[in-house]
C-alpha positions, 0 to 999 in steps of 0.5 A: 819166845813169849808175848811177855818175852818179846815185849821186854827184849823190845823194851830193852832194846828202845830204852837206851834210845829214848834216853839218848834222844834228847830235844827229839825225844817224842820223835824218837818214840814214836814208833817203838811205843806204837808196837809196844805192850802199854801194860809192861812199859807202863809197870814198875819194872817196865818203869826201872828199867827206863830208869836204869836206861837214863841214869846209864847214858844220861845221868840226870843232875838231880832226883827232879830232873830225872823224874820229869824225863821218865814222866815225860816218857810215860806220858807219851806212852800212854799218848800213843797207846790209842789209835790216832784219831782222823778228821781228813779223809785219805782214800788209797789203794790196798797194797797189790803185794800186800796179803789180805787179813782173815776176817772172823768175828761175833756180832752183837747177836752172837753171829759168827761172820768170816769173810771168806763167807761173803764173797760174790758181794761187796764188803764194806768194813769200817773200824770205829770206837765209840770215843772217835768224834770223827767215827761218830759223825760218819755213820750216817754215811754208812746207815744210809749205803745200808739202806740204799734198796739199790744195793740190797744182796749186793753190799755187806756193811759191817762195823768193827768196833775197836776193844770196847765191851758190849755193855758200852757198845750196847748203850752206844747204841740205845743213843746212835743207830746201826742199820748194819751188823757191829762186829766185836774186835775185843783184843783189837787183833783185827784192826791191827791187820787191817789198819795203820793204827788209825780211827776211823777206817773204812775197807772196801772188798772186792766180790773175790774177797780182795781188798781193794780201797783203804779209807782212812779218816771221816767219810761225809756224803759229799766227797768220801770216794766211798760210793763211787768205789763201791759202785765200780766193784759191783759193775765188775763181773763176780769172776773178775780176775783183776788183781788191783787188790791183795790176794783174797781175804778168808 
């Protein structure tokens, strides 16, 4: 079955219950607009077929009334197409039975990086766009873990910027400094293996490759977890056969 396929049969699927949900009707979008395609919902078809959906299991009293209840539809649905947005910081454990993501994409100077190339070092992979207030005032935190002498040859930062050209990222950068490679999640194919849809977020790996700490929201210098994490994986032997992480990324 195709994208296009699957995205439809969704769609056919979740519209009988978007209509029927009543005063709970946010609620009860939540999750399959999340996993949907915003393109197709937000399409004229996509936009009839809600239609057909609502006229079926609630017909409306009025041409008004049913506008303003597909209206209302594709306002949340635009809503919920962007990554949630974190000013709390929540440091947890990567899930031991969880697999680790591959990891393989291009910096801004044309650099390939995989992950699985990295290993006998600490990764620190941190997801941001350049419009997530929280994402921009946590980088200090990271500009000054790259530039720690202490950590040199030992940690990798890497920033993954979530489906933003290079063009915005480059004059992003001509206002905010990078002391580490920016890596491009064009289709943000990434950040849905490695996130649970929220910005910003922080992985820290492990020397085999692991996954071992998800910080999701902004990290400051006081109390974000994130140096004494890192500190307690590069203590660990390289060959370190602890598997409080996944199974090594690639």
């Amino acid at each position: 079955m195709t994208t296009g396929s699957k995205t439809w049969s969704r769609l056919n699927h979740v519209a009988p219950v978007f209509a029927r949900a009543g005063q709970h009707l946010v609620r009860q979008l939540v999750r399959p607009l999340a996993e949907a395609d915003k393109a197709d919902l937000l399409s004229l078809p996509g936009f009839l077929a809600l239609n057909q959906h609502i006229n079926i299991a609630m017909p409306p009293r009025s041409s008004r009334s049913r506008f303003t209840m597909l209206a209302m539809i594709l306002a949340v649905t635009a809503a919920l197409s962007q990554p949630l947005l974190a000013k709390e910081v929540s440091l947890q454990r990567w899930p031991s039975d969880a697999t680790a993501p591959p990891l393989q994409l291009t910096d801004m100077d044309g650099k390939e990086w995989k992950l699985h190339a990295l290993r006998g070092k600490v990764v620190v992979l941190n997801f941001w766009a350049s419009w997530c207030g929280p994402c921009i005032d946590e980088l200090p935190v990271f500009n000054e873990l790259a530039a720690n002498e202490s950590y040199k040859g030992k940690l990798i930062i890497l920033g993954v910027n979530f489906k933003e050209s290079a063009g915005v990222i480059q004059r992003f950068s001509g206002e905010h400094q990078f002391h580490y490679p920016i890596l491009m999640d064009k289709s943000g194919e990434y950040f849905k293996k490695w996130t649970n849809g929220v910005l910003p977020t922080t992985v820290v790996i492990d020397q085999q490759g692991r996954p071992r700490w998800r910080i999701m929201g902004e990290l400051d210098r006081a109390n974000s977890g994130l140096k004494p994490a890192i500190d307690r994986l590069l203590a660990e032997p390289p060959t370190s056969t602890s598997r409080r992480g996944a199974p090594e990324a690639k």
